[in-house]
N, CA, C and O atoms as CSV, one atom per row, in Angstrom:
chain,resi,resn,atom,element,x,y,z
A,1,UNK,N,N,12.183,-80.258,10.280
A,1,UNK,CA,C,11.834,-79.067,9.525
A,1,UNK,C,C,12.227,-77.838,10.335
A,1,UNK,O,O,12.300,-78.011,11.552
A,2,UNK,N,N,12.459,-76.775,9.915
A,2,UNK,CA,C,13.142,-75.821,10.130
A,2,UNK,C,C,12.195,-74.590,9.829
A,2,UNK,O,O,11.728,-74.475,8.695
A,3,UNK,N,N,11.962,-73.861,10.606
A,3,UNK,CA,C,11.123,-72.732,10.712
A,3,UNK,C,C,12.329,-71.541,10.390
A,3,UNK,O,O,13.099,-71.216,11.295
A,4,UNK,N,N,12.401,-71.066,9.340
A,4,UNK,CA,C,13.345,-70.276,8.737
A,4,UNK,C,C,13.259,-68.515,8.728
A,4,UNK,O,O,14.174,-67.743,8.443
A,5,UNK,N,N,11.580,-68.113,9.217
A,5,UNK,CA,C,11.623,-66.942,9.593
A,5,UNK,C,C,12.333,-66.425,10.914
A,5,UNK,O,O,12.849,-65.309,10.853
A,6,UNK,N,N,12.400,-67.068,11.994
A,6,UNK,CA,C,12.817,-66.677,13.220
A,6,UNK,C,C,14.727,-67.212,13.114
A,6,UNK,O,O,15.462,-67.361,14.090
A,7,UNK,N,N,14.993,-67.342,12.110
A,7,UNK,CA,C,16.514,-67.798,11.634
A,7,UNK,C,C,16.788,-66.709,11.118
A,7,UNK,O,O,17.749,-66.094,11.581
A,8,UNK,N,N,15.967,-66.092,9.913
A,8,UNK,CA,C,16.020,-64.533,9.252
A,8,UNK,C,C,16.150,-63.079,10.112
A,8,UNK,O,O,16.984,-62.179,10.021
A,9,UNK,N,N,14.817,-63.257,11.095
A,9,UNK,CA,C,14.839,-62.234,12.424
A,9,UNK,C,C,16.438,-62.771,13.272
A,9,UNK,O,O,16.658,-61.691,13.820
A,10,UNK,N,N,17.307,-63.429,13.597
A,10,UNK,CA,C,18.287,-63.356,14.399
A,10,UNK,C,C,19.265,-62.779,13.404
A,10,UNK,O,O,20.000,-61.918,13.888
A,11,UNK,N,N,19.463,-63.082,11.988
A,11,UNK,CA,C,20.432,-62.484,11.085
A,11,UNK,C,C,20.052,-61.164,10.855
A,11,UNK,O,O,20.945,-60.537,10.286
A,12,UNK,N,N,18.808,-60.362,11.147
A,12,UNK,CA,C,19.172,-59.275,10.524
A,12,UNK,C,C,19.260,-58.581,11.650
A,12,UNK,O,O,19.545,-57.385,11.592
A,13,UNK,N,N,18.975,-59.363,13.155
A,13,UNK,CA,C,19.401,-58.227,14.134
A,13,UNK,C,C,21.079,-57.969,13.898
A,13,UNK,O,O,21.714,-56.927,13.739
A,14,UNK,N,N,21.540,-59.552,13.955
A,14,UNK,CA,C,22.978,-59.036,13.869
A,14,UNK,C,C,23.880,-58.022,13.175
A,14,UNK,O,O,24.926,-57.543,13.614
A,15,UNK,N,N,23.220,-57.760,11.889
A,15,UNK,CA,C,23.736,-57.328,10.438
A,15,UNK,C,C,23.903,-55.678,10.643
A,15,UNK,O,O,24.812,-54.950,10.243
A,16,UNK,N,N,22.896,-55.400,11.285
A,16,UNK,CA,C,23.034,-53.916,11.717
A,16,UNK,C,C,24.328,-53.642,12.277
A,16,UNK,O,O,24.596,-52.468,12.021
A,17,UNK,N,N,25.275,-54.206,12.941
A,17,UNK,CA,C,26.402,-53.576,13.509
A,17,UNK,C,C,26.100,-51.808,14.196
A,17,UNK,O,O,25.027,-51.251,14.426
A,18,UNK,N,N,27.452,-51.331,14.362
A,18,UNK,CA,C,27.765,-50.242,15.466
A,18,UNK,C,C,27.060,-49.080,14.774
A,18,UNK,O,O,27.068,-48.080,15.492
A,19,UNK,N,N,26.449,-48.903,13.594
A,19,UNK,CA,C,25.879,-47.001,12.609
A,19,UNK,C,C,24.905,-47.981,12.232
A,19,UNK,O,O,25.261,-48.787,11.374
A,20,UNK,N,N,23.565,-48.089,12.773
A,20,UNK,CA,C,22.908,-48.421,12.003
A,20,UNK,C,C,22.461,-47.650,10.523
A,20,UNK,O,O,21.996,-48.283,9.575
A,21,UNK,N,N,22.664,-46.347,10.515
A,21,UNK,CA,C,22.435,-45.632,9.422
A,21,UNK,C,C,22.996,-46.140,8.393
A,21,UNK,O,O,22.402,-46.520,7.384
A,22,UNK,N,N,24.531,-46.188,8.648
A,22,UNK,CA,C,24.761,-46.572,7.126
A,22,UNK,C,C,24.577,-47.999,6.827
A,22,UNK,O,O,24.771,-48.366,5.668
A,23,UNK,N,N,24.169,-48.992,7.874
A,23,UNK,CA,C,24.150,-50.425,7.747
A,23,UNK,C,C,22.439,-50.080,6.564
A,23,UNK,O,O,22.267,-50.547,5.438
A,24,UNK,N,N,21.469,-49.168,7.333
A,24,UNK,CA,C,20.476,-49.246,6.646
A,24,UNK,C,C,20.581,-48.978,5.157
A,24,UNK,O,O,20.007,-49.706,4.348
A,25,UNK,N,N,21.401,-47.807,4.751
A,25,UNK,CA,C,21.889,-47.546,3.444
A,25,UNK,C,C,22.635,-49.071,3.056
A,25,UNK,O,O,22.720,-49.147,1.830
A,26,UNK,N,N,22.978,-49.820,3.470
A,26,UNK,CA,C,24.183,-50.303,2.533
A,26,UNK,C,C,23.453,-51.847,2.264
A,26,UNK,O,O,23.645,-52.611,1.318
A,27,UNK,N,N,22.490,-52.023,3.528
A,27,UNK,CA,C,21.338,-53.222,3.107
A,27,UNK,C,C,20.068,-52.928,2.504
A,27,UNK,O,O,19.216,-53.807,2.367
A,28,UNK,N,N,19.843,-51.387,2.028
A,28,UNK,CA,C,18.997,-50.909,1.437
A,28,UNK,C,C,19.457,-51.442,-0.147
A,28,UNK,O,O,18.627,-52.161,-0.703
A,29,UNK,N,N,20.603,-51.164,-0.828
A,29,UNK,CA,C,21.370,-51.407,-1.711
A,29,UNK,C,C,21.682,-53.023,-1.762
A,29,UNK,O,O,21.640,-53.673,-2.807
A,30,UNK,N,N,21.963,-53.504,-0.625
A,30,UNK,CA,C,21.960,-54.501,-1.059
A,30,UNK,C,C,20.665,-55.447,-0.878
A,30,UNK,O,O,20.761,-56.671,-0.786
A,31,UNK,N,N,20.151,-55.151,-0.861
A,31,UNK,CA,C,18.459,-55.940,-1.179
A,31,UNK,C,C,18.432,-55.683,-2.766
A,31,UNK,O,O,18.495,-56.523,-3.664
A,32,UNK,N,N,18.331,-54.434,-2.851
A,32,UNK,CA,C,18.099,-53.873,-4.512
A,32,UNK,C,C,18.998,-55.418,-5.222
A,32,UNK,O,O,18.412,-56.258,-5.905
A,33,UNK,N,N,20.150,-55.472,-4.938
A,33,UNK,CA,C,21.131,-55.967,-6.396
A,33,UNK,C,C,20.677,-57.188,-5.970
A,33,UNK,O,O,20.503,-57.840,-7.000
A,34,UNK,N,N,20.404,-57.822,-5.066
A,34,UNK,CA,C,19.920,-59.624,-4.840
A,34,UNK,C,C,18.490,-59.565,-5.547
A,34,UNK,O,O,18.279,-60.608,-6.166
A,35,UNK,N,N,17.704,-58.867,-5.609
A,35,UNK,CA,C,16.357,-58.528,-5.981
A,35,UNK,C,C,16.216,-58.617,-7.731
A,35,UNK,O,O,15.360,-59.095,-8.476
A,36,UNK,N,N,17.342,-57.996,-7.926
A,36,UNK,CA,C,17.156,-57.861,-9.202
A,36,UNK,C,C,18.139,-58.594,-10.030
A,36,UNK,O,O,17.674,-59.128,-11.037
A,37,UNK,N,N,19.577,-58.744,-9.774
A,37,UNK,CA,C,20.753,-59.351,-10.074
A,37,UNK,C,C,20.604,-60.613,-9.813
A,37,UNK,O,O,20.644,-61.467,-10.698
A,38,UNK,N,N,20.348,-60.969,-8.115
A,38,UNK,CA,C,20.754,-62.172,-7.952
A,38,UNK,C,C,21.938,-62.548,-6.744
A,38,UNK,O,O,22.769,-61.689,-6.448
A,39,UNK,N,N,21.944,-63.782,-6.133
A,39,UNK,CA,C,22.713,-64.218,-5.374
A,39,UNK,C,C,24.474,-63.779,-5.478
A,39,UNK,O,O,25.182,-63.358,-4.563
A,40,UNK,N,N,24.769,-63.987,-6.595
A,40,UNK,CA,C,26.228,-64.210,-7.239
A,40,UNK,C,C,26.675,-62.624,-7.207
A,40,UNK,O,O,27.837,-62.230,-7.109
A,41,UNK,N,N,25.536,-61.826,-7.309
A,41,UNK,CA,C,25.411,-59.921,-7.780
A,41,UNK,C,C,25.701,-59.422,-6.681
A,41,UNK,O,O,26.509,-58.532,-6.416
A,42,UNK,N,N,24.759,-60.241,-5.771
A,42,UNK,CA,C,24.476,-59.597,-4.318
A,42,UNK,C,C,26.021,-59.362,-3.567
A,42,UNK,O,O,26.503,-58.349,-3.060
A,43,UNK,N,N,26.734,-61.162,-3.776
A,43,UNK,CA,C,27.777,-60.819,-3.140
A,43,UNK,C,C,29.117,-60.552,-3.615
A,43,UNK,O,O,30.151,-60.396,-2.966
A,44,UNK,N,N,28.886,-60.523,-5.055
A,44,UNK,CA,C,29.888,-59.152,-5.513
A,44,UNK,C,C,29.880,-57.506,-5.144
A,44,UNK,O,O,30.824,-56.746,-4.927
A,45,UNK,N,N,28.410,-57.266,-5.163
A,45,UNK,CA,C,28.228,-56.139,-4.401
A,45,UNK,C,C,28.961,-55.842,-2.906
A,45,UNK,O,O,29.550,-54.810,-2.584
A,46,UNK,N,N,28.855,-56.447,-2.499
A,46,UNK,CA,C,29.291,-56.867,-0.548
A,46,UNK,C,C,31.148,-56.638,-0.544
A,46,UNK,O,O,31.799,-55.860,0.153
A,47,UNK,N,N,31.734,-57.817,-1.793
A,47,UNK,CA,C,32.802,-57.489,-1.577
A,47,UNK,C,C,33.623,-56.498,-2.184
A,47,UNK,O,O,34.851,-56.504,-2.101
A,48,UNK,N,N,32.888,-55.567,-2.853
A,48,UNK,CA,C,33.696,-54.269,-3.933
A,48,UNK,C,C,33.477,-53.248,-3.266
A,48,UNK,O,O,33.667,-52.133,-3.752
A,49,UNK,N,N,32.914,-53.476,-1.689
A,49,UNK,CA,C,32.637,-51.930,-0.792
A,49,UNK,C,C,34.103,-51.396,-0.878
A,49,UNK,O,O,35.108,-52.102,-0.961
A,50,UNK,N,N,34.055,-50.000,-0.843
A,50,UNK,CA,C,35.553,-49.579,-0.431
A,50,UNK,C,C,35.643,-48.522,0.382
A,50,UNK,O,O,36.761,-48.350,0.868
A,51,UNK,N,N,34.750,-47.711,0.699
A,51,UNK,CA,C,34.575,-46.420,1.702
A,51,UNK,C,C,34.640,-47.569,3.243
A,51,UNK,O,O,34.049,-48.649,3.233
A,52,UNK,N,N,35.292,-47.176,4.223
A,52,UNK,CA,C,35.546,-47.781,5.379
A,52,UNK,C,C,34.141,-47.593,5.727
A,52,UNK,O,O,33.954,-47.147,4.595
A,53,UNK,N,N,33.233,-47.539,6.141
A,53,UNK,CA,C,31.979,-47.708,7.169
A,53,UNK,C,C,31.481,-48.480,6.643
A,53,UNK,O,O,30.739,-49.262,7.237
A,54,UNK,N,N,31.834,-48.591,4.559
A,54,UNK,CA,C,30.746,-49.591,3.534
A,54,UNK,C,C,31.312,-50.632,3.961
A,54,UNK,O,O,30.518,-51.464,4.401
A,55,UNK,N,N,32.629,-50.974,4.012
A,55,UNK,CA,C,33.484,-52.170,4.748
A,55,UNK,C,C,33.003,-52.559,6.070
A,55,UNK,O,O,32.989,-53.790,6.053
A,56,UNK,N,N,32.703,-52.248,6.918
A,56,UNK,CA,C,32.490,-52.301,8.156
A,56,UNK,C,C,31.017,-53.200,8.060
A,56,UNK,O,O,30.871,-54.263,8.663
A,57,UNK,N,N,29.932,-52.562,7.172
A,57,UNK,CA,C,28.704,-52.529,7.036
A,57,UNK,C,C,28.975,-53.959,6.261
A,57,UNK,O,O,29.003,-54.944,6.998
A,58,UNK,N,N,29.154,-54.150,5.014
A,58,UNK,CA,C,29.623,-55.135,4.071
A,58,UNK,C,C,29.593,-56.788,4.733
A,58,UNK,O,O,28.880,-57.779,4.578
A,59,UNK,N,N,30.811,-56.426,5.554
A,59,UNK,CA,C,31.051,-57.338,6.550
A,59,UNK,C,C,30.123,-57.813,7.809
A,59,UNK,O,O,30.462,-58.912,8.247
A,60,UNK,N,N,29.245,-57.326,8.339
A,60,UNK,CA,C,28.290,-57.525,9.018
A,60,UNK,C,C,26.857,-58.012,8.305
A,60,UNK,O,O,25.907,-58.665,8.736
A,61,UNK,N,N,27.096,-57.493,7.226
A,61,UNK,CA,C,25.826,-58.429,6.695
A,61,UNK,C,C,26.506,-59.567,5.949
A,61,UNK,O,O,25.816,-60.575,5.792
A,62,UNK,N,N,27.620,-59.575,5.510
A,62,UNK,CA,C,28.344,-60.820,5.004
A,62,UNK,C,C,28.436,-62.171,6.113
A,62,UNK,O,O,28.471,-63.356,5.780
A,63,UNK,N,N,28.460,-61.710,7.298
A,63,UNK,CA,C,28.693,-62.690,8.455
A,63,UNK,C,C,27.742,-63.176,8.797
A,63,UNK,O,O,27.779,-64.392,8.986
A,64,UNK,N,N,26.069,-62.206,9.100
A,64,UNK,CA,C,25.155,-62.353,9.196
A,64,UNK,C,C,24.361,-63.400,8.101
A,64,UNK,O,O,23.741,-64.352,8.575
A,65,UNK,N,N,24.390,-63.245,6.989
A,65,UNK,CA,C,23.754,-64.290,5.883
A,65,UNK,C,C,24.674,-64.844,5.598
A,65,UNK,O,O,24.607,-65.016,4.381
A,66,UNK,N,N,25.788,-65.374,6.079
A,66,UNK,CA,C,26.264,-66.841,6.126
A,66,UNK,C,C,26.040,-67.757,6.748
A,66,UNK,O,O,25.690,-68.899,6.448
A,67,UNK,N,N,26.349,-67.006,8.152
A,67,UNK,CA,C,25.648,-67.497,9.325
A,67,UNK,C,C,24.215,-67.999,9.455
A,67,UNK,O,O,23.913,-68.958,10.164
A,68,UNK,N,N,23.348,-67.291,8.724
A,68,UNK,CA,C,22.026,-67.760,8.544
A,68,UNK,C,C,21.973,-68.953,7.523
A,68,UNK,O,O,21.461,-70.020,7.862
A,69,UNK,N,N,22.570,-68.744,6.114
A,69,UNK,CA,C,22.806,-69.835,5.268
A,69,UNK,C,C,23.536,-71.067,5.918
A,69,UNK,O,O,23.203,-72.148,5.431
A,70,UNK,N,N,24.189,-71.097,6.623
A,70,UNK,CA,C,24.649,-71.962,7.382
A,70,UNK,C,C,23.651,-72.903,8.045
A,70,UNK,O,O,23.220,-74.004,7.702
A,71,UNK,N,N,23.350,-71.903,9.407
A,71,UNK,CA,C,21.971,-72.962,10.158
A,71,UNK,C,C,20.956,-73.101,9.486
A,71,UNK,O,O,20.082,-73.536,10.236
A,72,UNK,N,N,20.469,-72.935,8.176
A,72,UNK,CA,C,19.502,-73.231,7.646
A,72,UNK,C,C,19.860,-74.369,6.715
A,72,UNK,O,O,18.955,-74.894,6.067
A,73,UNK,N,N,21.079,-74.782,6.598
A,73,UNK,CA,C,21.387,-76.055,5.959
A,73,UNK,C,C,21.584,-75.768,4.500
A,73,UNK,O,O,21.597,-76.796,3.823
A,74,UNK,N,N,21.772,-74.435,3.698
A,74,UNK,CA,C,21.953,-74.192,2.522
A,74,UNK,C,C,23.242,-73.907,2.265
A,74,UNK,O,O,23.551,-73.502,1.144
A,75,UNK,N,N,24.126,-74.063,3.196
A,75,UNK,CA,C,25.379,-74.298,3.005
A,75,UNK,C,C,26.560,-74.921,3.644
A,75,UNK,O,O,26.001,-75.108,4.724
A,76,UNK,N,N,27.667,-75.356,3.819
A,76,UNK,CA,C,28.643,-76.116,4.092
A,76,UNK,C,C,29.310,-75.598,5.108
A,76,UNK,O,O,29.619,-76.134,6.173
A,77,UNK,N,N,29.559,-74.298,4.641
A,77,UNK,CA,C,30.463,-73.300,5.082
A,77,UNK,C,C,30.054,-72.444,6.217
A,77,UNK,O,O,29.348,-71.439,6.134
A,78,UNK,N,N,30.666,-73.041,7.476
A,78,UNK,CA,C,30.353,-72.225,8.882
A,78,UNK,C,C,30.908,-70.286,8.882
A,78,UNK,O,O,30.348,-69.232,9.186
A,79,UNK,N,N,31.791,-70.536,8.544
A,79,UNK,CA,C,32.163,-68.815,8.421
A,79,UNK,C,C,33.613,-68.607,7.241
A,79,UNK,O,O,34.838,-68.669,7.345
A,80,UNK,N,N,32.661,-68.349,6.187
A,80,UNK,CA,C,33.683,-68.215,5.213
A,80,UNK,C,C,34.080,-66.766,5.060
A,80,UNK,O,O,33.508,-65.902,5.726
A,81,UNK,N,N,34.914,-66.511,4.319
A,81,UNK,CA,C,35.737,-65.414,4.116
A,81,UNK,C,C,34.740,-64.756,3.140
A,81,UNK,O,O,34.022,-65.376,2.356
A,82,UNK,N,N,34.796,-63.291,3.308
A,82,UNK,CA,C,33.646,-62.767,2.774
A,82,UNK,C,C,34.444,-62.332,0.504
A,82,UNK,O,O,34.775,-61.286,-0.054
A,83,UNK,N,N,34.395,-63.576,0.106
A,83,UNK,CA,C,35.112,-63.702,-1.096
A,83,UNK,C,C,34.222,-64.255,-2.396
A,83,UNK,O,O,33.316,-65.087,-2.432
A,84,UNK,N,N,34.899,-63.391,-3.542
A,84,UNK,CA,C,33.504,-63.911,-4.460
A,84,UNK,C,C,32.968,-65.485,-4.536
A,84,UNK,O,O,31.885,-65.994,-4.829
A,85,UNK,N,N,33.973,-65.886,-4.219
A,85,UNK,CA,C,33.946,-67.475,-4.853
A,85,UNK,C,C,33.061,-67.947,-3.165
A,85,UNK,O,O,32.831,-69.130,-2.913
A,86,UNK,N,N,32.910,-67.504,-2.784
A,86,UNK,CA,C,31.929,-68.135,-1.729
A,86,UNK,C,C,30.575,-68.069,-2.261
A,86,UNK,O,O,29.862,-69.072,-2.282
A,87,UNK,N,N,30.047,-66.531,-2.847
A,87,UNK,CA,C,29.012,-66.444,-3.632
A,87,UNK,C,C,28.563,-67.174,-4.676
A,87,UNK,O,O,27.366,-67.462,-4.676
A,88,UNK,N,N,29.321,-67.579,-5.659
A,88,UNK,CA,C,29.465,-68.260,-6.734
A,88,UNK,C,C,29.226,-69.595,-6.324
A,88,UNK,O,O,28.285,-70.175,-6.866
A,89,UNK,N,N,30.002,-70.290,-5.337
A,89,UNK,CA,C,29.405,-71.967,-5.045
A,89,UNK,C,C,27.747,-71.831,-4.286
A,89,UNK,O,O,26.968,-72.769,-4.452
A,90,UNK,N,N,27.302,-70.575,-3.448
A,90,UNK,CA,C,25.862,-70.984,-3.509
A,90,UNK,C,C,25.068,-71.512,-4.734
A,90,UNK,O,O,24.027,-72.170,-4.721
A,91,UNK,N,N,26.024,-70.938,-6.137
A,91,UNK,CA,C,24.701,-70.443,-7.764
A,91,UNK,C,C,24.953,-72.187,-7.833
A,91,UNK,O,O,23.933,-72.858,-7.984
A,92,UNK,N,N,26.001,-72.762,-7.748
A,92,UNK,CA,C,26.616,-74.268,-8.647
A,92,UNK,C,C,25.651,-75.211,-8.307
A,92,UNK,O,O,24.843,-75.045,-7.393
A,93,UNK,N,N,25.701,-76.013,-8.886
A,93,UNK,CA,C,25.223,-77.396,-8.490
A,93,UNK,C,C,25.852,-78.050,-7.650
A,93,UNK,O,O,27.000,-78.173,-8.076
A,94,UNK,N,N,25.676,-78.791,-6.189
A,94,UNK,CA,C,26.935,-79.741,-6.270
A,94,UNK,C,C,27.132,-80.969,-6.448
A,94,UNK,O,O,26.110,-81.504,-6.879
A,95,UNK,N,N,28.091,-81.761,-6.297
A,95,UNK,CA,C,27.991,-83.411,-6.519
A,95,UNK,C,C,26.774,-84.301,-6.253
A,95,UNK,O,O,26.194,-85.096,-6.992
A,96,UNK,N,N,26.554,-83.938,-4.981
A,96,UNK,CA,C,25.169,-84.550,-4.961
A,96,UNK,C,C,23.692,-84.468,-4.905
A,96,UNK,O,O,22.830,-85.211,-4.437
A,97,UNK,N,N,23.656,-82.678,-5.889
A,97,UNK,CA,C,22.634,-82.516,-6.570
A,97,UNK,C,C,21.996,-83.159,-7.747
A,97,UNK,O,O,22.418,-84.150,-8.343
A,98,UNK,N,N,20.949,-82.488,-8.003
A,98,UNK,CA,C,20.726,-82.783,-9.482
A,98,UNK,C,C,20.243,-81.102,-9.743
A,98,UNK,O,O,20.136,-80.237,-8.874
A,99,UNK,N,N,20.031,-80.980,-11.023
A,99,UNK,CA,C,19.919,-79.510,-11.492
A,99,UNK,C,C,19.170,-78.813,-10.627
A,99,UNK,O,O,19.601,-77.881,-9.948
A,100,UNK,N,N,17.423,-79.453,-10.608
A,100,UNK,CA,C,16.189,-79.130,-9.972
A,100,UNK,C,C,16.343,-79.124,-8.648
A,100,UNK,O,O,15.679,-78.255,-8.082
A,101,UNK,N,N,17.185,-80.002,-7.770
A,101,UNK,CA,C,17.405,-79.840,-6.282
A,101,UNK,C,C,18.340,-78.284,-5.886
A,101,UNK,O,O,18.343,-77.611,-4.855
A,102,UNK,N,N,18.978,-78.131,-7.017
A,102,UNK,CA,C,20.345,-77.008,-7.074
A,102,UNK,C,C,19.571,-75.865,-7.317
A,102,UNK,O,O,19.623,-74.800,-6.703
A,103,UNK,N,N,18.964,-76.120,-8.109
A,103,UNK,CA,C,17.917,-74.806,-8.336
A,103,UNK,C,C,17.082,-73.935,-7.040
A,103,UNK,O,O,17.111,-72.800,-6.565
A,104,UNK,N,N,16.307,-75.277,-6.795
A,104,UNK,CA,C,15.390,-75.157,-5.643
A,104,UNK,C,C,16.140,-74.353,-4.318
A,104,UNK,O,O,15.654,-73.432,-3.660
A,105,UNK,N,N,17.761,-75.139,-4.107
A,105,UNK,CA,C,18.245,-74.528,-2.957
A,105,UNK,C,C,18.854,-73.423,-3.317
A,105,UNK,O,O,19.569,-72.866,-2.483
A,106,UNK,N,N,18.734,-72.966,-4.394
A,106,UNK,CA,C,19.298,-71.523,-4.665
A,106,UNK,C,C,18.049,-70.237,-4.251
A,106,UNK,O,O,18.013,-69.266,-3.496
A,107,UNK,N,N,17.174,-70.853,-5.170
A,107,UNK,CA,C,15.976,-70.292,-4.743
A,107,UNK,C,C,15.339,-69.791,-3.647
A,107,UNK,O,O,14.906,-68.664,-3.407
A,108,UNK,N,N,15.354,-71.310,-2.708
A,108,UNK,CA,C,15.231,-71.152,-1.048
A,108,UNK,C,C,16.195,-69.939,-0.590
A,108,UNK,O,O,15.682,-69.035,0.069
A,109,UNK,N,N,18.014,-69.860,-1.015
A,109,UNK,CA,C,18.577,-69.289,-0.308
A,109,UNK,C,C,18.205,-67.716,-0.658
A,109,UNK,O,O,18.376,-66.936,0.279
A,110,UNK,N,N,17.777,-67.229,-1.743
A,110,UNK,CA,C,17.496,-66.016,-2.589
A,110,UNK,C,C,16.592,-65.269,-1.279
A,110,UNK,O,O,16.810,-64.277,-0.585
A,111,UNK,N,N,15.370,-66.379,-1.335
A,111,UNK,CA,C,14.332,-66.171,-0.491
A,111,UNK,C,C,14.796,-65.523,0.553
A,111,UNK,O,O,14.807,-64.317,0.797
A,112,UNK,N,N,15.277,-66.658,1.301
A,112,UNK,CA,C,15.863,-66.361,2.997
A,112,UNK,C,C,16.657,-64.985,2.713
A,112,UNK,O,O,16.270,-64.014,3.362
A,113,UNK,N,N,17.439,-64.848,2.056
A,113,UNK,CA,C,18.384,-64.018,2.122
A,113,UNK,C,C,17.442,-62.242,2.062
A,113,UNK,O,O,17.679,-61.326,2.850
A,114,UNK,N,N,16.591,-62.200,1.123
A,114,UNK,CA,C,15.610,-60.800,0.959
A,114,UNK,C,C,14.836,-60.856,1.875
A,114,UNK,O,O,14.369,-59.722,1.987
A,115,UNK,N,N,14.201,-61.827,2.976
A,115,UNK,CA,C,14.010,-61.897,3.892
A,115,UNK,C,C,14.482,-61.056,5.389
A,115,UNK,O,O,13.820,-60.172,5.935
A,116,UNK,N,N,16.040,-61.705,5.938
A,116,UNK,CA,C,16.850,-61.062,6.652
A,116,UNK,C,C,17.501,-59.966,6.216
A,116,UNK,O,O,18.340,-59.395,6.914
A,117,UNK,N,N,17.150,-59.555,4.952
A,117,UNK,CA,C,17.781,-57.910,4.692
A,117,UNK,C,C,16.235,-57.143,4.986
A,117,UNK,O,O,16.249,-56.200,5.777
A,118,UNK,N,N,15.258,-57.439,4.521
A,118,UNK,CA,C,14.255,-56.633,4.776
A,118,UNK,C,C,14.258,-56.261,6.104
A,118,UNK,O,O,14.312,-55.078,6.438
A,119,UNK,N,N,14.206,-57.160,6.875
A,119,UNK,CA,C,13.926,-57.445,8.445
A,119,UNK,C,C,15.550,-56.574,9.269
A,119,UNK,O,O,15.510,-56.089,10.400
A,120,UNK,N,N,16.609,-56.568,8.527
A,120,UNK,CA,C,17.804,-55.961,9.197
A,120,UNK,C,C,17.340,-54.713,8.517
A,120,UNK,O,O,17.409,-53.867,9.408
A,121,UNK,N,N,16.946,-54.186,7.533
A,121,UNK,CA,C,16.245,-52.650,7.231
A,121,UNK,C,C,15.303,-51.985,8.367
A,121,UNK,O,O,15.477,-50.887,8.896
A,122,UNK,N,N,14.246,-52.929,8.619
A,122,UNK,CA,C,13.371,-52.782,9.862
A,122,UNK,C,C,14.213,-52.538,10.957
A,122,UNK,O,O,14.037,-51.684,11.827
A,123,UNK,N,N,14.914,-53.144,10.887
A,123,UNK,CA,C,16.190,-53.452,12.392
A,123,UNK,C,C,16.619,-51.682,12.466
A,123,UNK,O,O,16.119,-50.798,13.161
A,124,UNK,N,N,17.488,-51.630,11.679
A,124,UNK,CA,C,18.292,-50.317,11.458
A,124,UNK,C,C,17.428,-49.576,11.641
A,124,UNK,O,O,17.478,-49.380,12.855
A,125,UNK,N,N,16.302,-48.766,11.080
A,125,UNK,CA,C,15.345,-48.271,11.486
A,125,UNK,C,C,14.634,-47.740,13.002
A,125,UNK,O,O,14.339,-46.610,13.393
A,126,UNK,N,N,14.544,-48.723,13.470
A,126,UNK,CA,C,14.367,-48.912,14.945
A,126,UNK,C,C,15.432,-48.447,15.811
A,126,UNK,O,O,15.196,-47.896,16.887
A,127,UNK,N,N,16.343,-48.611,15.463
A,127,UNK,CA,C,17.674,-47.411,16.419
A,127,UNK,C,C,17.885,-46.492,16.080
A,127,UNK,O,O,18.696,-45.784,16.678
């Protein structure tokens, strides 16, 4: 078993990158669209940044909650390319799900994920 808060606290130190200001703006926003949208929203949001610092920012929390989805076993993918279709296979089922297991680990990842943005908000904050 896996204690998944102190997995959340290492992703959102990372996520802050070099301005925490605008990292705080841009994981402020992106809490909002996972919150309300959803997983698939969240990281369409992430990859349609286009102002260079939103890029910069984008990418640091993109690396950060993969990386966390990763060691927490909710996903496959050690460091994927920050691309919609990475977002989209968290929502799927896979082969050796069943609906309710697919669900559940979507759920779990939703969780974790508003988790290490809250906590990288706190982060940013603090510098």
């Amino acid at each position: 078993m896996l204690n998944l808060e102190p997995l959340a606290a290492e992703a959102a130190a990372t996520m802050v990158g070099a301005d925490p200001k605008e990292a705080e703006n841009l994981i402020t926003k992106s809490l909002m669209v996972l919150t309300e949208q959803g997983l698939f929203a969240f990281g369409l949001f992430l990859v349609t940044r286009k102002r260079e610092q939103d890029v910069r920012a984008a990418n640091d929390i993109h690396r950060a909650i993969a990386s966390l989805l990763y060691v927490a076993e909710l996903t496959n993918e050690k460091k994927p390319d920050m691309l919609p279709e990475y977002y989209r296979q968290l929502t799927e089922t896979r082969d050796t799900e069943t609906e309710v297991t697919a669900l559940q680990r979507l759920l779990l990842s939703k969780q974790l994920v508003e988790i290490a943005l809250t906590y990288g908000r706190y982060h940013a904050k603090a510098h």
